[in-house]
C-alpha positions, -999 to +999 in steps of 0.1 A: -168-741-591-184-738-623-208-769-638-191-789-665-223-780-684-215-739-681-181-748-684-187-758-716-207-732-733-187-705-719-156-725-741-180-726-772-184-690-767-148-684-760-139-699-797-167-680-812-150-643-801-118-659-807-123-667-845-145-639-849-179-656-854-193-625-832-230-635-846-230-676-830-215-662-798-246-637-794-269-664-805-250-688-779-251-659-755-289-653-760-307-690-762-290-696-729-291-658-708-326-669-691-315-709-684-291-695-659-302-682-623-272-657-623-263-650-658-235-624-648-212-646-669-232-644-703-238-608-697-196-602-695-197-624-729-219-601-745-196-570-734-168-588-744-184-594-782-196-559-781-166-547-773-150-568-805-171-551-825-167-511-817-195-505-792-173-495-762-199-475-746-225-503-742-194-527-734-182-508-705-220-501-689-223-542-693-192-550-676-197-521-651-231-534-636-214-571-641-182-562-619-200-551-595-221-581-590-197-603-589-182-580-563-213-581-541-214-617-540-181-626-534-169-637-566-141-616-565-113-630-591-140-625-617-147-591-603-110-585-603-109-596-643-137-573-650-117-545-637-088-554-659-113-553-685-127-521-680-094-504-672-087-521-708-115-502-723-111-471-700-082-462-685-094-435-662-125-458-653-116-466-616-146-472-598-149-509-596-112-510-587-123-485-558-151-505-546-134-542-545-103-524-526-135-511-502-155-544-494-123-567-495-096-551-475-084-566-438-108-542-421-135-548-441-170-554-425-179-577-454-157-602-450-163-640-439-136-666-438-170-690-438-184-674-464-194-698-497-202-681-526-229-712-546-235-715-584-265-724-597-265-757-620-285-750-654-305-778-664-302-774-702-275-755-726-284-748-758-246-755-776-262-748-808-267-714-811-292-715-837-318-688-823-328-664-821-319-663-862-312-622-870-289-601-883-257-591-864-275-555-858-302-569-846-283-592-823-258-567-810-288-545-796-310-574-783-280-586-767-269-549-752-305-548-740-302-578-722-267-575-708-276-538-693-306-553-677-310-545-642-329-576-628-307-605-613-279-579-609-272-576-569-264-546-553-268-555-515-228-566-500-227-599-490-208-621-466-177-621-488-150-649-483-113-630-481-093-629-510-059-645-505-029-620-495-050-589-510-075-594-475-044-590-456-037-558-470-054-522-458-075-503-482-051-481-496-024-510-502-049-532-516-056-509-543-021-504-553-013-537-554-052-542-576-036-514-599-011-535-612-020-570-615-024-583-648-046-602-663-040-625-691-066-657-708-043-678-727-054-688-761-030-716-766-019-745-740+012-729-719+033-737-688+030-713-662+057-723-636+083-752-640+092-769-614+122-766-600+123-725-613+120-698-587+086-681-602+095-645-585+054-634-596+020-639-577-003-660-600-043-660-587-062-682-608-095-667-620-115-697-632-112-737-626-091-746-659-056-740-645-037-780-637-013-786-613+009-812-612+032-824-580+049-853-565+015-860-552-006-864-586-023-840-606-052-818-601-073-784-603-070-755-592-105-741-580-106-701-586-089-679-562-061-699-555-030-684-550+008-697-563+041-687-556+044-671-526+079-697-516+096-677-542+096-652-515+117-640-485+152-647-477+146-686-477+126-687-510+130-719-528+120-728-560+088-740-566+077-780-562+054-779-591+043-775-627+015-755-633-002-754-667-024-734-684-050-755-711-066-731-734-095-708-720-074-703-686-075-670-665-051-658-644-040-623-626-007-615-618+015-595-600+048-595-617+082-592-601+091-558-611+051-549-597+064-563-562+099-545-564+074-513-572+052-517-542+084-524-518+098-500-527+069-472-523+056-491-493+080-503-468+055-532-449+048-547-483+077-576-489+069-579-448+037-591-456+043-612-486+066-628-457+037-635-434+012-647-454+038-672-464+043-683-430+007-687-425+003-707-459+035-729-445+015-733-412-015-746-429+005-765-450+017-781-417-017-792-400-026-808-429+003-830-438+025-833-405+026-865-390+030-851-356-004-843-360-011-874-377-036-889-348-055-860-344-091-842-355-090-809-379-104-791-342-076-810-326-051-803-347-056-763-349-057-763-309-023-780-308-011-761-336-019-725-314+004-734-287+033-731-310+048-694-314+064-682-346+102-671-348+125-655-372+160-670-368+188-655-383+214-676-396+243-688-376+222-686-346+222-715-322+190-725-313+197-752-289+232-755-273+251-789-260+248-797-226+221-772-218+183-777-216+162-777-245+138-750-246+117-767-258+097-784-293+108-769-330+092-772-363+111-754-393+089-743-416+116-726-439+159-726-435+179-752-422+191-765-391+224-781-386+226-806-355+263-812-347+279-829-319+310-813-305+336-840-296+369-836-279+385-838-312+361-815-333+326-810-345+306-830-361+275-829-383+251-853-374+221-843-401+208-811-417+166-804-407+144-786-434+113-779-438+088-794-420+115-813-394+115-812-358+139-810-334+143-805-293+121-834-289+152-854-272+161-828-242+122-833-236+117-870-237+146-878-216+143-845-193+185-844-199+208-819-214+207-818-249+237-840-267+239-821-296+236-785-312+212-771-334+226-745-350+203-724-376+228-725-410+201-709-436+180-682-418+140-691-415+114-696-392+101-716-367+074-731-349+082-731-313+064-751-281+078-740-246+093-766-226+070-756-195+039-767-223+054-797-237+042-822-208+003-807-212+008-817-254+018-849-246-004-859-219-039-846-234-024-858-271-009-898-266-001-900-307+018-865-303+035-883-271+041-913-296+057-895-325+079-871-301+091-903-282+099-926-315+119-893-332+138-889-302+147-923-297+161-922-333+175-890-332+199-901-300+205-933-318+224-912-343+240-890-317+255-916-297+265-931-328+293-906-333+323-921-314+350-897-297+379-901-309 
C-alpha cells in the first residue's frame, strides 16, 4: 500500500492534469522523481501530462517501459491500467497486454501466492512544486528525458503474487478477458455498488482509495481486491455492501455484457467465475465460522481440507428421515429446508443458508436422522464423511463442542413438532 506521504502528491498531481495546470504537475513530477526508490509512478504522471499536451509518441515510450515494470514486479493492477492506457493512445499497441497475459496466467512459472511486492517510504515530498522554474517546453522535454530513463526500470521477472480470478485463467483466456476490462479514475465522489443491488460486473480495485462499508464497519480496500463475484452463478445474491469511490479512485472492470461475451465464445468461462467464487466463500468460511472458532489459521486450513465440495441441485434431498446421516454439511450458497414428516404431513422445521450446518445430529447421537434436509435453492456444499467425523472431533475438542451444542438445539426443535 502506498505511503500517505506519496498518496498525497500523486493527488496534488492528479488535480494539476485535471485542471490543466500541465506546468506545476511537471514541476511536482520533477522536484520529487529522485526522492523515490521506484519512481515508476511519477514517470506514468509525466506520460500522462505529456499525453495532455499532444506528445503521444514520447507518452506511449514512457508508459511502455513503465508497464512493464510494474509487470516485472508484481504490481500488476497498475500494470493492468497502463495497458488500458496505452491501448487508449494506441489501439493496435498490444504488447504489454501480451506479456502480463504471459507472466500471470495459472501456468505461469512466475507466480507466488507468497509473494509481497514492498514500496519504498520517501522521506520528503516536495508539495510545492516550485522548481525546477522553466518554461512548459523546457519542462516537457526534461521531463520526457527523465521518464524514458532506463535506470530503476526492472526488466528481470519476479516472484509475482497471482492476480485474483485472471491467475485462474490459461494464457489465451486471460488475454481475452485483459482485452476487455475497462478502466475508469473517477473525478468526482461516486457509488460503485449499493447494497442490496445484484452488481452483475467484476470490479478490481487499482489503487487504495476505494471504501467499503458493511454490517461490520467501514474500511479500505488495498489494490487488487476483487468485488462481486456473489452476483454470479445460479444462487447469486445481491451484494452485502456499499462500495464508494472518493475522488482519485481506480478501478478495472469487466462489465456484464464483457462476461456474457467471453461465455459465450468460451464455454469454461461462467464455470470458472463459479469456482473461484466457491473458493472466495471457502475462505470466507475459515475466517469467520465459529465451528472453527477454537482453532489456529494452520489448524483451521487442515480441518477445512477434509471437507469436499458439492453442487446440489435443487429439490435434491440431501439427508433423508430415518436413515443415517452421511455425514457433516456446510452450505456455502442455496438453501436447505429441514422438514419433519409426521403422520399427518410435513413440516418445516427451519430454512439453512449460507454458512449453516447441518447433519451434525445423526453424528452426535449415532441415530437415524429425525428430519429431512431437503436442498430447495440449488448451491453448494461443504461436505465431511461420516467415516471422518469421529477423527475431527477427537483431534479438535471446540469442533466437538460446537457440533454437540448445534445438535442438541437442532433436536430440541425437532422433537418440538408434536404429531398430531
Amino acid at each position: 500500500m502506498e505511503s500517505s506521504k506519496l498518496r498525497k502528491l500523486k493527488l496534488e498531481i492528479s488535480e494539476s492534469q485535471r485542471s490543466s495546470n500541465d506546468s506545476r504537475a511537471l514541476r511536482l513530477i520533477l522536484s520529487n522523481i529522485d526522492k523515490l526508490e521506484d519512481n515508476a509512478v511519477l514517470r506514468e504522471g509525466i506520460a500522462i501530462t505529456l499525453a495532455q499536451l499532444g506528445e503521444k509518441k514520447d507518452a506511449l515510450e514512457i508508459l511502455e517501459g513503465v508497464g512493464f515494470h510494474y509487470a516485472n514486479i508484481g504490481r500488476s493492477m497498475r500494470a493492468i491500467a497502463v495497458a488500458k492506457q496505452i491501448r487508449i493512445l494506441s489501439p493496435e499497441s498490444t504488447s504489454l497486454s501480451e506479456h502480463i497475459a504471459a507472466i500471470y496466467n495459472i501456468r505461469s512459472s512466475h507466480l507466488d501466492a507468497n509473494a509481497t511486492v514492498n514500496l519504498a517510504e520517501p522521506l520528503i515530498i516536495d508539495l510545492e512544486g516550485k522548481e525546477p522554474q522553466a518554461p512548459i517546453l523546457a519542462l516537457m522535454k526534461l521531463a520526457a528525458e527523465r521518464g524514458k530513463d532506463a535506470n530503476g526500470v526492472q526488466k528481470d521477472i519476479q516472484k509475482l503474487p497471482p492476480i485474483s480470478f485472471l491467475s485462474s485463467l490459461p494464457e489465451n483466456l486471460f488475454y481475452d478477458v485483459l482485452d476487455r476490462i475497462e478502466y475508469s479514475v473517477f473525478d468526482k465522489h461516486e457509488v460503485v455498488v449499493e447494497k442490496g443491488g445484484l452488481n452483475k460486473e467484476l470490479i478490481w480495485s487499482v489503487n487504495d482509495r476505494l471504501v467499503v462499508k458493511s454490517d461490520e464497519g467501514t474500511q479500505g480496500l488495498p489494490p487488487g481486491c476483487l468485488i462481486g463475484l456473489s452476483s454470479f452463478g445460479e444462487s447469486s445474491r445481491a451484494s452485502r455492501i456499499d462500495l464508494f469511490a472518493p475522488v482519485g479512485s481506480e478501478v478495472l472492470r469487466l462489465s456484464r455484457a464483457s462476461i456474457a461475451e467471453l461465455s459465450a465464445t468460451h464455454s469454461d468461462f461462467e464455470n470458472r467465475l463459479s469456482t473461484l467464487r466457491r473458493h472466495s466463500m471457502t475462505e470466507r468460511l475459515l475466517r469467520r465460522h465459529p465451528l472453527f472458532g477454537g482453532l489456529s489459521d494452520k489448524m483451521r486450513v487442515a480441518v477445512i481440507e477434509t471437507f469436499t465440495g458439492i453442487r446440489v441441485s435443487e429439490g435434491e434431498s440431501v439427508i433423508s428421515q430415518d436413515e443415517s446421516s452421511p455425514g457433516l454439511f456446510i452450505i456455502l450458497d442455496g438453501e436447505i429446508e429441514i422438514v419433519k414428516n409426521t403422520s399427518v404431513a410435513s413440516v418445516q422445521v427451519s430454512t439453512l443458508r449460507s454458512g449453516d450446518v447441518f447433519g451434525e445430529a445423526g453424528l452426535i447421537t449415532n441415530q437415524p436422522a429425525q428430519a429431512a434436509c431437503v436442498m430447495t435453492k440449488a448451491g453448494h456444499l461443504l461436505h465431511l464423511p461420516r467415516a471422518d467425523f469421529s477423527a475431527l472431533v477427537a483431534r479438535y475438542p471446540s469442533v466437538a463442542e460446537y457440533t454437540a451444542n448445534l445438535a442438541d438445539t437442532r433436536l430440541n426443535e425437532i422433537s418440538s413438532i408434536e404429531e398430531t
